[in-house]
C-alpha positions as CSV (number, residue, x, y, z in Angstrom):
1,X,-152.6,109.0,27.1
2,X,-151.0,110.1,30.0
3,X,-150.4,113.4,31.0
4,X,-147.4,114.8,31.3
5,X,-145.6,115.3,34.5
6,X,-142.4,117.0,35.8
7,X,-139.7,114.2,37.3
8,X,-140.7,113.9,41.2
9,X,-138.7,111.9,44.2
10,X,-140.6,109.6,45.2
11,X,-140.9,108.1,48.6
12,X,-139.4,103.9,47.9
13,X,-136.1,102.6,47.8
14,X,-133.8,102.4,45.1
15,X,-134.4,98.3,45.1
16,X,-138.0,98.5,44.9
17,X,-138.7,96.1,41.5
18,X,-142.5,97.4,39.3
19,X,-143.6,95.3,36.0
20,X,-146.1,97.2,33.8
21,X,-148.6,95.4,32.6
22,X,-150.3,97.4,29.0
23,X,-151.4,96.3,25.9
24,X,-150.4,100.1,24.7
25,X,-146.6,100.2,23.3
26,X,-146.3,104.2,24.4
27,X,-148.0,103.9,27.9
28,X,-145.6,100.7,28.6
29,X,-142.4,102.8,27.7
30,X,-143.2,106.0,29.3
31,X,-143.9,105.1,32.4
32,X,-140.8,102.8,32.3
33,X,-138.9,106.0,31.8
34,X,-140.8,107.9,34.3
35,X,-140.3,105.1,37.2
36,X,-136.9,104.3,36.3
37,X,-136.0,107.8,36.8
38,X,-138.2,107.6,40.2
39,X,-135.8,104.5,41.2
40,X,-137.4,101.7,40.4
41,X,-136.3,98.3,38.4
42,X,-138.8,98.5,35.6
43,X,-139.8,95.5,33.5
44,X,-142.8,95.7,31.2
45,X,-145.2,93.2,29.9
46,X,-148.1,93.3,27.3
47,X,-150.5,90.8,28.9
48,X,-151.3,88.0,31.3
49,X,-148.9,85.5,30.0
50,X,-146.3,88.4,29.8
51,X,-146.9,89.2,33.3
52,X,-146.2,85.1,34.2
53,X,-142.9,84.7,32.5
54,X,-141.9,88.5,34.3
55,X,-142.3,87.1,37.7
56,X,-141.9,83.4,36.9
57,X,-137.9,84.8,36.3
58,X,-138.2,87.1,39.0
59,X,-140.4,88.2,41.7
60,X,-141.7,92.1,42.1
61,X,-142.5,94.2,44.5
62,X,-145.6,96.1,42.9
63,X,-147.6,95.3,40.4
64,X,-149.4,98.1,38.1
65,X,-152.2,96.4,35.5
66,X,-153.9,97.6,33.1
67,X,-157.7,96.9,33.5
68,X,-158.4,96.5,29.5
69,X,-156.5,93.6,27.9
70,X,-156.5,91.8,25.0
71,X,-157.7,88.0,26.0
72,X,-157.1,87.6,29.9
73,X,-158.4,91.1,31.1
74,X,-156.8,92.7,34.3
75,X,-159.6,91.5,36.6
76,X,-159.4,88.0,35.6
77,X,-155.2,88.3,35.7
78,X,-156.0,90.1,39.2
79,X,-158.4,87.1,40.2
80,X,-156.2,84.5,39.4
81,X,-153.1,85.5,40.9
82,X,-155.1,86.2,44.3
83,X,-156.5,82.8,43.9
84,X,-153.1,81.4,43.6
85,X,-152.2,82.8,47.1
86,X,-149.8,85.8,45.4
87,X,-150.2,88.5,47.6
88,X,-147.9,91.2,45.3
89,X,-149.6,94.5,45.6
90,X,-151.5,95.6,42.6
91,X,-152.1,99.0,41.4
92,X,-155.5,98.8,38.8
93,X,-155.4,100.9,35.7
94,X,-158.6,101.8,33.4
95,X,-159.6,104.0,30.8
96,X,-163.2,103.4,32.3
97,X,-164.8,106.0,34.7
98,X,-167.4,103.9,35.8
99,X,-167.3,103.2,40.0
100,X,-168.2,99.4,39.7
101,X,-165.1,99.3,37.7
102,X,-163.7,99.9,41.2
103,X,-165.2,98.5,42.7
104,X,-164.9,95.1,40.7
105,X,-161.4,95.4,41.0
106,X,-160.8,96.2,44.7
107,X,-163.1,92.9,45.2
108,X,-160.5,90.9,43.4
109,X,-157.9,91.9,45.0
110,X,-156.3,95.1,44.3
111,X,-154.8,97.5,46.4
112,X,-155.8,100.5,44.7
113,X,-156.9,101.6,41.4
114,X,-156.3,104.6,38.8
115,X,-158.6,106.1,36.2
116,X,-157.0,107.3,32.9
117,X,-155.5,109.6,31.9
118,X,-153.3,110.4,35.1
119,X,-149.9,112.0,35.9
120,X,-147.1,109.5,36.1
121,X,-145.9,111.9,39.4
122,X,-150.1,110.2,40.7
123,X,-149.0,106.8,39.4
124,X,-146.0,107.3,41.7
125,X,-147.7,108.9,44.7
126,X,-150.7,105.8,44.6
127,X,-147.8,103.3,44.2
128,X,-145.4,104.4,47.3
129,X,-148.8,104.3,49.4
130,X,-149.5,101.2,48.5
131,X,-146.3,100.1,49.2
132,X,-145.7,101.8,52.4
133,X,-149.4,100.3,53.1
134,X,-148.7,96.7,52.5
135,X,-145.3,96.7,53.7
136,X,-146.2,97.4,57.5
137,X,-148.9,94.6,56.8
138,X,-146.2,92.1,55.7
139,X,-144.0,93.6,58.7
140,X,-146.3,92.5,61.1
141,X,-147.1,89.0,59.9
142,X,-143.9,88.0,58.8
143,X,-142.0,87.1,62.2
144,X,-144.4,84.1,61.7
145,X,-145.9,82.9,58.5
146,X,-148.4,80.3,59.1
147,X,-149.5,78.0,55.9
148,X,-151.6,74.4,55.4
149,X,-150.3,73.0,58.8
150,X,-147.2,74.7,59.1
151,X,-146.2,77.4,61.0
152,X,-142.7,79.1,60.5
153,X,-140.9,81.6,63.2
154,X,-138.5,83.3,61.4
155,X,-137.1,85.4,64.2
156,X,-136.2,82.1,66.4
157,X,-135.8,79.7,62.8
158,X,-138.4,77.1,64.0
159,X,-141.1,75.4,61.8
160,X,-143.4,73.1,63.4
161,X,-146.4,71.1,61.7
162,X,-149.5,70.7,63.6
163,X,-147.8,72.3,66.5
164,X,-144.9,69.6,66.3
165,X,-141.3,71.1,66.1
166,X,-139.6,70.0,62.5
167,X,-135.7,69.6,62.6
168,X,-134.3,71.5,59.6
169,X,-130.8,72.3,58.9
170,X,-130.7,76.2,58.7
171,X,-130.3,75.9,54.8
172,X,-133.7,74.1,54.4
173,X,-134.9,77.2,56.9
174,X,-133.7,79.6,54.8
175,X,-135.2,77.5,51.5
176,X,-138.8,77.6,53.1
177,X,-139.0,80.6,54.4
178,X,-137.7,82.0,50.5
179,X,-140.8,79.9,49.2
180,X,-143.2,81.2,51.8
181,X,-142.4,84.4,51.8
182,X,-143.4,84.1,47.8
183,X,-146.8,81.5,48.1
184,X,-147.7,80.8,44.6
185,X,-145.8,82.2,43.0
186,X,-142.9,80.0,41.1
187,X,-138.6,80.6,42.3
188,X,-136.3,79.6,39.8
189,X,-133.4,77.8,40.9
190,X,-131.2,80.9,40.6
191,X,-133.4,83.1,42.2
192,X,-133.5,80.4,45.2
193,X,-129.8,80.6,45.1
194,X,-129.8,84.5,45.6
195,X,-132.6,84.2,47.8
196,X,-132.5,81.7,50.3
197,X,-128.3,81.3,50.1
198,X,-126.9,84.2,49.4
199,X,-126.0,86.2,45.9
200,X,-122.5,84.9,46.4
201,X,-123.0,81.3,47.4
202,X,-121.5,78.8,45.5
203,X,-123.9,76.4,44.9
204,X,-125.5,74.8,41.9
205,X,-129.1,74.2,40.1
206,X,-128.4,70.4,40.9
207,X,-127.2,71.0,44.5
208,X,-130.9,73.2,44.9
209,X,-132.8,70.0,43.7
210,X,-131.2,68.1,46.3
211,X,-131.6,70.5,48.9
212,X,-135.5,70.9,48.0
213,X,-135.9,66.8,47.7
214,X,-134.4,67.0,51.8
215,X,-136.6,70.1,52.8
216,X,-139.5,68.1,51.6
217,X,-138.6,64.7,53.7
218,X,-138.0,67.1,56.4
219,X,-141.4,68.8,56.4
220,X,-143.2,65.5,55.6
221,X,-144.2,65.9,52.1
222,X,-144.1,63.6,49.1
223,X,-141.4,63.6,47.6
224,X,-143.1,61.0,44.8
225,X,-146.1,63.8,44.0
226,X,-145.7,66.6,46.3
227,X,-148.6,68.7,48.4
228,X,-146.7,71.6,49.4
229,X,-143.8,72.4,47.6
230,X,-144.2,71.5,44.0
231,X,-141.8,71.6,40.9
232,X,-142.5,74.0,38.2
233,X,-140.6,72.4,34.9
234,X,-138.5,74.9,33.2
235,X,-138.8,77.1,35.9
236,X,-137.7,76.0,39.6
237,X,-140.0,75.5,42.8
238,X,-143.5,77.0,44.2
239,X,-144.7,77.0,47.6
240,X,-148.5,75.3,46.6
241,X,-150.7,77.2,49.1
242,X,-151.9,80.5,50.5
243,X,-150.4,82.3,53.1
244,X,-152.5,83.0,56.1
């Protein structure tokens, strides 16, 4: 269980996003309460696949996973979503005291890591760190995102592939940079919309295919069976590789 804990400001915006990740019932819905009070846009899920369909509609901003799962465990979600190039920071839960627990998990890939039981106000303290943390890291790299053979200059809006300068209307810009600010990890059409265009843009699901099918001539890949940005039926578009 966790301990109770007196309601504490935290240090994150308003519009930072968290999904839950716990197979227990309670633990899921209080620290829903306890975050959404902190600010946060709470959404929780009870496993691995769960945890997909979450950020498959939408993408987060943290991450907080529960080491001991039914079927996929949290090191093996934590593994895999690495391994897909999803950089989304990760805050590691366990009921287990032992160090190589840890240490396990910081090897695959998360940010930090929490022993039960805690205070939610420790939850909170461990996730605005990590936050803060990664956020000056994603700061730093993000005026140019480099991935496969691409390299993308956001502040001057150029992409160029193997050092040669790609001409892309500032739409198809704004589309890539969407999917490579989010490597691995699947857009849907809507969130593309909201993303890349604009909340308020007047555009359409079809109107995004046709912009994706030109972003890919533009960039060079095949449109037939696509390297680099692939189609995820029922759910939208993926940027295919890692980040660098």
């Amino acid at each position: 269980m966790v301990a109770p804990a007196t309601n504490h400001n935290g240090a994150m915006t308003k519009s930072s996003r968290a999904v839950v990740v716990d197979d227990d019932a309670e633990m899921r819905a209080l620290l829903q309460r306890y975050l959404a009070g902190e600010g946060y846009a709470v959404r929780t899920a009870a496993d691995g696949k769960a945890l997909d369909a979450a950020i498959a509609r939408e993408p987060t901003d943290i991450i907080v996973l529960d080491l001991m799962l039914p079927g996929e465990d949290g090191l093996s979600i934590c593994r895999r979503l690495r391994a897909a190039g999803d950089t989304t920071p990760i805050v590691m839960l366990t009921a287990k005291g032992d160090p190589i627990d840890r240490i396990l998990g910081l090897e695959m890939g998360a940010d930090d890591y929490l022993p039960k039981p805690f205070t939610p106000r420790e939850l909170l303290a461990r996730m605005s760190a990590v936050l803060r943390r990664t956020g000056a890291r994603r700061q730093a790299t993000e005026e140019v995102i480099v991935f496969g053979p691409f390299e993308l200059n956001v502040a001057e809006m150029k992409v160029t592939r193997d050092g040669a300068p790609l001409e892309l209307s500032s739409r198809e810009f704004s589309l890539l940079k969407a999917l490579a600010l989010n490597p691995g990890r699947p857009l849907s059409r809507a969130r593309l919309i909201e993303v890349a265009l604009g909340r308020d843009a007047d555009v359409t699901d079809r109107a995004i295919d046709v912009q994706i099918s030109r972003l890919r001539k533009a960039i060079g890949d095949d449109t037939d069976d696509p390297i680099w940005i692939k189609t995820v039926w029922g759910v939208g578009y993926v940027l295919a590789t890692a980040v660098k």
